[in-house]
C-alpha positions in Angstrom: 25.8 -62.5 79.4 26.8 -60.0 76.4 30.2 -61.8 75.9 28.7 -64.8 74.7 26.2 -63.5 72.0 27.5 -62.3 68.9 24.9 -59.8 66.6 25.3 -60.7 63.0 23.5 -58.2 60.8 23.0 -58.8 57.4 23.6 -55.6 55.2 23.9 -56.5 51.7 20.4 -55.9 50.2 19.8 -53.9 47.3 15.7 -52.8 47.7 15.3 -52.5 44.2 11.6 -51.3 44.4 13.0 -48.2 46.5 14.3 -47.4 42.8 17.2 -44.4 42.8 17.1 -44.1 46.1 19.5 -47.5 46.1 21.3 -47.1 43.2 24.5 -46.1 44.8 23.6 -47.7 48.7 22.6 -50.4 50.2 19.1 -50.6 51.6 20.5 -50.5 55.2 22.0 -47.3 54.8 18.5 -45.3 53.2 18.3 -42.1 55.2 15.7 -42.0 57.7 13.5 -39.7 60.1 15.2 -36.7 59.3 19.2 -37.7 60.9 19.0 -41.6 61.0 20.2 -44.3 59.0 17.7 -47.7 58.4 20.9 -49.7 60.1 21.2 -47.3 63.2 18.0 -49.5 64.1 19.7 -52.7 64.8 22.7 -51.0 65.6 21.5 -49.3 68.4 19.0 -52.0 69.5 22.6 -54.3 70.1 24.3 -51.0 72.0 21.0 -51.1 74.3 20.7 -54.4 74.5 24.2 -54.5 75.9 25.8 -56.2 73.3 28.9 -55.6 72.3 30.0 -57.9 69.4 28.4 -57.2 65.9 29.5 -58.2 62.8 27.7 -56.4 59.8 28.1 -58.3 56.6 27.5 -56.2 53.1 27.5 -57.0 49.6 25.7 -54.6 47.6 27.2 -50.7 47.0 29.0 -51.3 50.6 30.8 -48.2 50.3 29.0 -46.0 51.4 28.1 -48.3 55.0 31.5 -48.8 55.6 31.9 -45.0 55.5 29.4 -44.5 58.0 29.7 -47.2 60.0 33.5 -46.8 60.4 34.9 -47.6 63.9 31.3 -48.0 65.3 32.0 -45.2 67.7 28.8 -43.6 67.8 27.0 -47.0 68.5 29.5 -47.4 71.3 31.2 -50.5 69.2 34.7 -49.1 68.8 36.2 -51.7 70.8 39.6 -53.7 71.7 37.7 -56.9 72.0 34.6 -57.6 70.0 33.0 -54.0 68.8 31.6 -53.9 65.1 33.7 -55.6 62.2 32.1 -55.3 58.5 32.5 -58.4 56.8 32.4 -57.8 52.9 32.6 -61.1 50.7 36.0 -61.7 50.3 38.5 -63.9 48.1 40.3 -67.4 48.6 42.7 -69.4 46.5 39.8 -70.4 44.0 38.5 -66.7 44.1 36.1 -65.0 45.3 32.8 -66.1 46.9 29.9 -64.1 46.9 27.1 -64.4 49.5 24.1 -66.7 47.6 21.7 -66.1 50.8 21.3 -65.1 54.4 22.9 -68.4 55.3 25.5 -68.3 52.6 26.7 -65.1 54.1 26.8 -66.6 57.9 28.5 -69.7 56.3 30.9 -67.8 54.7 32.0 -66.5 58.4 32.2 -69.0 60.4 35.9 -68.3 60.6 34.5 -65.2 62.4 32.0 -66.3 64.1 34.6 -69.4 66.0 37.5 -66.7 66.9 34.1 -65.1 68.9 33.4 -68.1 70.9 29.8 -67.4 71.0 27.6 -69.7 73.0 24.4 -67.5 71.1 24.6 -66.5 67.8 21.7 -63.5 66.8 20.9 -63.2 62.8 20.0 -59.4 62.6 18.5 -57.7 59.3 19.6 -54.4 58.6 17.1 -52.9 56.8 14.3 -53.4 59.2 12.9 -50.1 61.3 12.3 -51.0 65.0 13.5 -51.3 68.8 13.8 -54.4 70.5 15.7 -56.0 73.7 17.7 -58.5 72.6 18.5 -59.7 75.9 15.2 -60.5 76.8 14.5 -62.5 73.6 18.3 -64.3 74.6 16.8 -64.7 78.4 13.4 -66.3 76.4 15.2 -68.6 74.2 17.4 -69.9 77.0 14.0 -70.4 79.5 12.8 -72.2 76.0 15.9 -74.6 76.0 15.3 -74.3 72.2 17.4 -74.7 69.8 16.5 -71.7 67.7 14.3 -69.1 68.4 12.2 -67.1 66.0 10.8 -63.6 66.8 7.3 -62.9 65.2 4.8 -60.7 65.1 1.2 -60.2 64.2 0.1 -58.7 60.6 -2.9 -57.6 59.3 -4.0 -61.4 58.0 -4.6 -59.7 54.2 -1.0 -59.0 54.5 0.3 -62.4 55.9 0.5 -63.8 52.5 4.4 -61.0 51.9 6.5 -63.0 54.8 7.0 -66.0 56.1 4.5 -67.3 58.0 4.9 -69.3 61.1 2.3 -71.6 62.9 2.4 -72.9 66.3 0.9 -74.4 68.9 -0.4 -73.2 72.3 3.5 -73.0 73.6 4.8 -71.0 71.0 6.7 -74.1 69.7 7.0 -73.9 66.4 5.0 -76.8 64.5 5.2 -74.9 60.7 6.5 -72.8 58.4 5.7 -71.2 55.4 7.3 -68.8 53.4 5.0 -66.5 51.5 1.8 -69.1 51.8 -0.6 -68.1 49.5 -3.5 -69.3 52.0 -1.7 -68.5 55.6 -2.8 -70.1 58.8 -2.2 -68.1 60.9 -0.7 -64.2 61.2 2.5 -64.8 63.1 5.2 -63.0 61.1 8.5 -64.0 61.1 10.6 -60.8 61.6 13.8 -62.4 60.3 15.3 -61.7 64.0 16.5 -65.5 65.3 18.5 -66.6 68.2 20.8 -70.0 67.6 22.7 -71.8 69.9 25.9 -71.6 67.9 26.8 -75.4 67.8 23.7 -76.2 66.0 24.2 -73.2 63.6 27.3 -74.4 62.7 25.8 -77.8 61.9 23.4 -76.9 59.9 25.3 -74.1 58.2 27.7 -76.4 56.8 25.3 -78.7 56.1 23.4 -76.4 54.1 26.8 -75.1 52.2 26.8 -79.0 51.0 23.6 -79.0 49.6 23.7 -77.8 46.0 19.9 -78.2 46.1 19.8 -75.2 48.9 19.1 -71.6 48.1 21.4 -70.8 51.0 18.2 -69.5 52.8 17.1 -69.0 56.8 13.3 -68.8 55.6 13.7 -71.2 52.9 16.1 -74.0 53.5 17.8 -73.9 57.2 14.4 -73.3 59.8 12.8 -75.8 57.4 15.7 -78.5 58.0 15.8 -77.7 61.6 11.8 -78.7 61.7 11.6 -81.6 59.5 14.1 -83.0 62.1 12.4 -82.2 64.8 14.5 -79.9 66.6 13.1 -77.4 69.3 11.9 -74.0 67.2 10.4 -71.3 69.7 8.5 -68.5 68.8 9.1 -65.4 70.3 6.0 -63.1 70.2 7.1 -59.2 69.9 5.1 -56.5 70.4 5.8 -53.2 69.2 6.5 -50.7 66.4 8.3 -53.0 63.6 8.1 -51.6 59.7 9.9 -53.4 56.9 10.9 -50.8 54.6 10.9 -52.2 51.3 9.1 -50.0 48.7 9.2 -46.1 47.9 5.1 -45.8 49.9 6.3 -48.2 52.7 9.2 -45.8 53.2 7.5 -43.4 53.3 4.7 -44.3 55.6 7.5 -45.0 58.2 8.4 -41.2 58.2 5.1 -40.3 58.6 4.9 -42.4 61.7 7.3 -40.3 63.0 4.8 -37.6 63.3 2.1 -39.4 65.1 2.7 -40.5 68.6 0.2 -42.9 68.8 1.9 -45.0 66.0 4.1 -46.3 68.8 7.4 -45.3 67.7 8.9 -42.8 70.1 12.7 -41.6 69.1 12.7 -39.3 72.7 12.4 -42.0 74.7 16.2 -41.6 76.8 15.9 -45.1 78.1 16.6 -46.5 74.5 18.1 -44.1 72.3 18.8 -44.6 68.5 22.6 -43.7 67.9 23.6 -42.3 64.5 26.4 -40.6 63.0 26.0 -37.1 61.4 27.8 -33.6 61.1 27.8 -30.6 63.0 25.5 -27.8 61.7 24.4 -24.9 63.2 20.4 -25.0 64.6 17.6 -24.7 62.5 15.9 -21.2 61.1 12.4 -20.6 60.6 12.4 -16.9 59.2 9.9 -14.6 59.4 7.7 -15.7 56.5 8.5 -19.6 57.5 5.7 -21.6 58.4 6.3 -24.9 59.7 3.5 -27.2 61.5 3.0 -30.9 62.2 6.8 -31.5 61.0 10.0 -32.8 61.8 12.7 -30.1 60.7 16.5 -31.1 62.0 19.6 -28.9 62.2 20.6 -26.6 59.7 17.5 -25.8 57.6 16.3 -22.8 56.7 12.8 -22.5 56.4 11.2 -19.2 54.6 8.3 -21.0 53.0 5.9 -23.5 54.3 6.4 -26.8 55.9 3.3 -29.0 56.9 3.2 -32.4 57.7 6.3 -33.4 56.6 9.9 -34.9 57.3 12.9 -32.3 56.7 16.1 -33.5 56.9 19.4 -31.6 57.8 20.5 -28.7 55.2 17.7 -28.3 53.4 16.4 -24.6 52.1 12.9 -24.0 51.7 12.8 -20.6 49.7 10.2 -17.9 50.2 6.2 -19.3 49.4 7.6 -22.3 48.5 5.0 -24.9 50.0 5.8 -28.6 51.3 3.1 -30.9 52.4 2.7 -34.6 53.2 6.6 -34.9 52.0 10.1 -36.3 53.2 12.6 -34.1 51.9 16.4 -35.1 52.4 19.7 -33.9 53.0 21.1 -31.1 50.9 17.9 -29.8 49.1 16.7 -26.8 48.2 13.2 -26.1 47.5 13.0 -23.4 45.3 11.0 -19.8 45.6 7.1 -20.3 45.0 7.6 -24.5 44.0 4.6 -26.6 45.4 5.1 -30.5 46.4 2.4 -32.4 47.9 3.3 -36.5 49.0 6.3 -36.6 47.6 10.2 -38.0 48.7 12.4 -35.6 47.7 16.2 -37.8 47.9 19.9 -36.1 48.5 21.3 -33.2 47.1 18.6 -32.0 44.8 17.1 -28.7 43.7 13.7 -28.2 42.9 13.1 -25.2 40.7 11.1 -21.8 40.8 7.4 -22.5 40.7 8.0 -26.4 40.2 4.9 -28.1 41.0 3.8 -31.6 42.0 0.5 -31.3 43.9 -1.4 -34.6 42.8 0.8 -37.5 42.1 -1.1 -40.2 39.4 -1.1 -42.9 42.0 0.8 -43.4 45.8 3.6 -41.9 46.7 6.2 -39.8 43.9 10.1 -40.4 44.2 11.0 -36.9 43.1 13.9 -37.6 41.0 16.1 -35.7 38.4 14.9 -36.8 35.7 11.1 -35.7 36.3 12.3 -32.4 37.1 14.4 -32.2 33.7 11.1 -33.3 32.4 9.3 -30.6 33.4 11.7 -28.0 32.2 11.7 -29.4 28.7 7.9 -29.5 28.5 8.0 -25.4 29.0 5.6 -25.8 32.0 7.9 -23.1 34.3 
């Protein structure tokens, strides 16, 4: 059935509130769980899900995603027909258009989307951490006969109030929705994962791109349309691991699931593996004064000090009674000789000096940055 659904994945968002860690990436492409990218998610859900046309639109710092992405070859996408294709905005005769909204950014390839000859078109984010079958929520939306198919899922109701919100009745037809309600009705969340038919996508895409009223939204402007007139909206109830990963303590909650089985998201599990892309490196060292316990530690550390509880991600030097708790620590970082850090995500490439501390953060989780260490070292404190 593959042939006639085509995956579009939007990957353009910025994540502001995940600070330096997105100054120079997109959100999609944050690292994650110690060797993955946020977008090998999606990516691999598609591969599993057996399909095997994906375009992956960007916008903001796309560099670095196009880099990784590349051919799509460890996703199983580099192919002669269909396979991965990154769709950047691009320029026509009266320049260049950049992508106002999720449904600006379809809009804007529908020239795309018609040399596919989809009969299902799936809107993908890129930024969100989770496994799913595809092809059983294509199989549901074709038993629906629906016209477009949400995928939802429960939240804690004190939380409902952060997405859209979508009511139904006893069918799962979709009879409401509200984005961001202040007083929600009901804790059905929508995931931002929808199935179209790709006629009526079209319709209302272009519509939409006429309106100069429209925020060039899904949420906001084209499910509304679709309900005020009355066309068949399904919801599709999934249940599973699902974490949007939108702030520095939401990211890095999701690594800390990682260490705990029973939060439901299992990366072992052979049936459906995630796919990423990474160098080769020579195994992982624990010497004879490393201690490492409750952790994640991936291929080519070296580990002298002490590791517990924590994420550690390739390359990364942990220097003799150096001590890491409670901590995500990524590529490329050395912790330095007798340095203590406690809750903390520790990003790319950075070196945390002799004896630097950071034990009890003022309030959630710290983003250990350059500046904070410079910080330290002017205020004499080594």
């Amino acid at each position: 059935m593959n042939e006639k659904v085509v995956a579009m994945l939007l990957a353009g968002g910025q994540g502001s509130r995940l600070k330096s860690l997105t100054y120079d990436i997109a959100k999609p492409a944050i690292p994650y769980g110690g060797k993955y990218r946020i977008i090998d998610f999606p990516l691999s859900n598609c591969t599993n899900s057996g399909i095997t046309t994906v375009g992956v639109l960007t916008q903001y710092q796309p560099h670095a995603l196009h880099r990784y992405i590349g051919l799509g070859t460890p996703w199983d996408l580099d192919r002669h027909k269909g396979g991965v294709t990154m769709l950047p905005p691009y320029a026509e005769i009266d320049g260049i258009k950049w992508y106002a909204g999720t449904a600006s950014a379809i809009y804007q390839n529908i020239n795309y989307l018609t040399s596919c000859e989809p009969e299902y078109v799936l809107i993908l984010s890129g930024d969100h951490i989770y496994k799913m079958d595809y092809e059983k929520l294509v199989e549901y939306h074709k038993e629906k006969q629906a016209d477009v198919t949400v995928s939802v899922l429960e939240v804690p109701w004190e939380e409902a109030s952060r997405f859209g919100i979508v009511n139904t009745d006893d069918d799962m037809h979709i009879v409401e929705f509200d984005e961001k309600p202040e007083k929600p009705k009901s804790n059905l969340a929508s995931m931002g994962v929808y199935v179209f038919d790709w006629k009526k996508l079209e319709h209302y895409l272009e519509e939409d791109n006429s309106n100069e009223q429209s925020s060039h939204d899904f949420g906001k402007d084209i499910l509304p349309k679709m309900l005020a007139e009355q066309k068949k909206m399904v919801a599709y109830p999934f249940k599973g691991y699902w974490k949007d990963v939108g702030t520095v303590d939401s990211l890095w909650e999701a690594n800390m699931d990682l260490l705990d089985p029973s939060e439901g998201l299992v990366l072992h599990d052979p049936a459906w593996r995630i796919y990423s892309s990474n160098p080769q490196l020579p195994p992982q060292v624990i010497t004879d004064t490393g201690r490492v316990q409750g952790s994640m530690v991936n291929e080519g550390c070296v580990i002298s000090g002490t590791v517990n509880h924590s994420v550690i991600f390739q390359n990364v030097l942990v220097e003799q009674e150096a001590v890491v708790e409670d901590s995500v620590v990524m590529s490329g970082t050395k912790i330095g000789r007798g340095a203590q850090l406690s809750r903390v995500i520790v990003p790319p490439d950075v070196t945390v000096p002799e004896n630097y501390q950071l034990l009890e953060p003022a309030a959630g989780i710290t983003l250990l940055t350059q500046d904070l260490i410079d910080s330290w070292k002017e205020s004499g404190q080594q």
